[in-house]
C-alpha positions, -999 to 999 in steps of 0.1 A, spaced: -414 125 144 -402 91 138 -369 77 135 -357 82 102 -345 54 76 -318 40 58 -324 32 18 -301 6 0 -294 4 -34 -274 -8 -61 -264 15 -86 -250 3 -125 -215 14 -124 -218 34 -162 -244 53 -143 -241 86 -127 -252 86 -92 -278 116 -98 -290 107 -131 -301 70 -106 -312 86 -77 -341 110 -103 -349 79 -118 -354 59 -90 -371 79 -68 -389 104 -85 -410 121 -52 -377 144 -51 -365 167 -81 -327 171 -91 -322 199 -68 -332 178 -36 -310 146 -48 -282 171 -48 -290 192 -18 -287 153 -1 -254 146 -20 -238 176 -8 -249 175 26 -241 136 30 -269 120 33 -259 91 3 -230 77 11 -209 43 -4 -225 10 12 -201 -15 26 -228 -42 31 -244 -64 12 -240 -83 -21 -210 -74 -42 -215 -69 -82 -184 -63 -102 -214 -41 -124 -230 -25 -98 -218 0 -67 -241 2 -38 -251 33 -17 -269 42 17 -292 68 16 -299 82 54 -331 97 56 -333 121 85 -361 118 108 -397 128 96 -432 139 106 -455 116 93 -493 124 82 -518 117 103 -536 84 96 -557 61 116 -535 46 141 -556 13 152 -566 -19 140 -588 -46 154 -580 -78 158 -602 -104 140 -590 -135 147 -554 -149 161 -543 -183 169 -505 -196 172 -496 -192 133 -524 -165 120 -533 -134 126 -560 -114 106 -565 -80 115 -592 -52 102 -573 -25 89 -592 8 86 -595 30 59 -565 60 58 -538 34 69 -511 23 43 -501 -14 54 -463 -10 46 -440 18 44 -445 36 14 -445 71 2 -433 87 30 -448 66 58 -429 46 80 -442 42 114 -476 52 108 -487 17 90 -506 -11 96 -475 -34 98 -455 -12 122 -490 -14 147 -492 -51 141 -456 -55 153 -464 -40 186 -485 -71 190 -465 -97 172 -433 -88 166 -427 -120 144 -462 -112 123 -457 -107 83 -483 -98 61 -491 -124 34 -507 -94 11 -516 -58 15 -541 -37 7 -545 -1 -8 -544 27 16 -580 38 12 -590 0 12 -601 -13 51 -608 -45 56 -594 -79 67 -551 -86 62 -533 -118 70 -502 -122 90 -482 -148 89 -467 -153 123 -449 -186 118 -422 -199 90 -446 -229 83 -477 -207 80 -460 -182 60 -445 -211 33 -478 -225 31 -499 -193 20 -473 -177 0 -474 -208 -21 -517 -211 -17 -516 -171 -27 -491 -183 -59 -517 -211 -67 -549 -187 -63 -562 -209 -36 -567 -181 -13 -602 -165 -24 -610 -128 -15 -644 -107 -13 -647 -72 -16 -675 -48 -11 -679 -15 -33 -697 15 -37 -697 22 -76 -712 45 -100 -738 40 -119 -767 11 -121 -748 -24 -128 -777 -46 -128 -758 -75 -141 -730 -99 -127 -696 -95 -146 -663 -108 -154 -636 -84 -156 -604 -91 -177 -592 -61 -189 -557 -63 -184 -534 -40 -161 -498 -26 -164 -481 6 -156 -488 38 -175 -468 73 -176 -482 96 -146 -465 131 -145 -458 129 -108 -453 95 -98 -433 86 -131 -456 53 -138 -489 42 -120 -512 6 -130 -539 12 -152 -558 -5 -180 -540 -8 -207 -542 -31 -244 -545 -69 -242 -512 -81 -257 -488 -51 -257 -455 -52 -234 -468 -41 -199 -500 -61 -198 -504 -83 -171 -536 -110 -167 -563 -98 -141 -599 -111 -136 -622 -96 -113 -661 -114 -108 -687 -86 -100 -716 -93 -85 -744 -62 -81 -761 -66 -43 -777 -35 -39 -786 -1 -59 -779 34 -39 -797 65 -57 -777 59 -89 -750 38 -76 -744 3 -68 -734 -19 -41 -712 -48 -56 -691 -76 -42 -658 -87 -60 -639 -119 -58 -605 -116 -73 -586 -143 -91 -555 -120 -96 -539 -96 -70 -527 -68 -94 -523 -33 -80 -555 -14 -76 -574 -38 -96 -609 -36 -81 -605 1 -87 -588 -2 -123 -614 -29 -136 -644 -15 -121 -641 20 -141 -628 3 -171 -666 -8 -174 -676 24 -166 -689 23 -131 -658 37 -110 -657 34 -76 -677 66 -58 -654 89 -52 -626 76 -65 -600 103 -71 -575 87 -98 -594 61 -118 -624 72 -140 -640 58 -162 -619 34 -186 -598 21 -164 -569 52 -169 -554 79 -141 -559 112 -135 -527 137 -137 -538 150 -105 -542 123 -85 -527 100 -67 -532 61 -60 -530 64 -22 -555 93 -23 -587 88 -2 -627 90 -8 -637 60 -27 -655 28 -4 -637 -5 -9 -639 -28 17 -617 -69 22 -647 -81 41 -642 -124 37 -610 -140 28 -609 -179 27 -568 -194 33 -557 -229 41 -547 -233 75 -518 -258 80 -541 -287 95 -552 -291 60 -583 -271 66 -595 -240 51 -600 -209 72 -629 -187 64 -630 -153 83 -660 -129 80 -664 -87 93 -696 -64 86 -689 -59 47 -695 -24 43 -680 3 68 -674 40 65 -653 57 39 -627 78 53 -630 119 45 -615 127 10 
């Protein structure tokens, strides 16, 4: 059970409280929003930035029992600014979706209290994450990860023979999902939602019928190895939202397990001018679906 949490939010003062709360945080229906209304649990909020079009609330969340995940890390390499940590499949790196303690970053903090992470990775993802454990370091790769000087390899298990290298641009933006309200997905070049992505595929070995491929990234969009790869048809193996095309599953959710997707080598300036390459075994164990 861990401690529980305090949300804050602004709400647009023409809006009714309710009608907010649904919207915004779709994992509960009406009922539960007003079960917590009723019993207290969202109360005015005192702190914070004043709008003259906007009131702001607190919303208590009572203490919870967590699902089990993973609950270590190793780490990779750590000097006086840097940390980089291999995070295992099964372990979300920030609180999300009902996790809180049981992440990557609350671990981490154990160690370093002052570590940040300069990205993240998906939940089923393992692999190599950056903390930044100084101002200076921090400033300096926010800005390389702006600049796409920081360059990222992946390693995946996909379907199908891809006997080719590729570049992937299909473009990514949220979609309508029936539980989660949106979720990223492929979607048209040029409408509203679409948001630049390129992924460069490189086939290393074949696996009766599948692939193994690596990935560099030139964009960080969410779930974009996993959105681009099935958008050419070769999804990741056992991947339980994104088939192929690039689009989700009603069913399915993006922190759902089974696929292989490993952050294996990331390259980062380090502030002596010099860039850092780190390096782990690229291809590890999927976690149980």
């Amino acid at each position: 059970m861990n401690s529980g949490y305090t949300y804050r939010f602004a709400v647009p003062r023409d809006a009714s409280l309710i009608d907010f709360l649904c919207g915004e945080f779709p994992h509960s229906d009406r009922a539960t929003w007003q079960a917590r209304l009723t019993a207290g649990e969202v109360k005015p909020d005192d702190g914070g930035n004043r709008s003259p079009k906007t009131r702001r609330f607190a919303w208590r969340r009572p203490p919870w029992e967590e699902e089990a995940v993973p609950m270590t890390f190793e780490v990779v390499y750590d000097d006086a600014d840097v940390l980089v940590v291999d995070k295992p499949s099964g372990l979300p790196t920030m609180p999300a979706g009902g996790f809180l303690d049981h992440t990557l970053l609350a671990l981490v903090r154990r160690k370093a209290p002052d570590a940040s992470p300069m990205h993240r990775l998906g939940r089923g993802t393992s692999g190599l994450v950056v903390f930044g454990k100084t101002p200076g370091v921090r400033s300096l790769l926010q800005a390389a990860w702006r600049e796409h000087a920081v360059v990222k390899t992946y390693r995946a298990l996909v379907a199908g023979v891809l006997a080719e290298s590729v570049t992937i641009n299909a473009s990514i933006g949220p979609v309508v999902h029936p539980r989660l309200g949106t979720v990223h997905a492929a979607v048209p070049h040029g409408s509203p939602e679409a948001r630049t992505a390129v992924s460069h595929v490189r086939p290393i070995a074949q696996n009766d019928g599948s692939t193994w491929v690596d990935v560099d990234i030139d964009t960080g969009r969410p779930h974009q190895i996993r959105i681009h790869l099935a958008s050419i048809g070769h999804p990741l193996v056992g991947d339980p939202l994104y088939g192929v095309g690039g689009t989700p599953k009603s069913d399915a959710l993006p922190g759902d397990l089974g696929y292989t997707l490993r952050a294996w080598r990331i390259v980062f300036p380090a502030l002596d001018g010099e860039m850092k390459t780190v390096e782990i075994e690229p291809t590890a164990a999927p976690s149980p679906a």
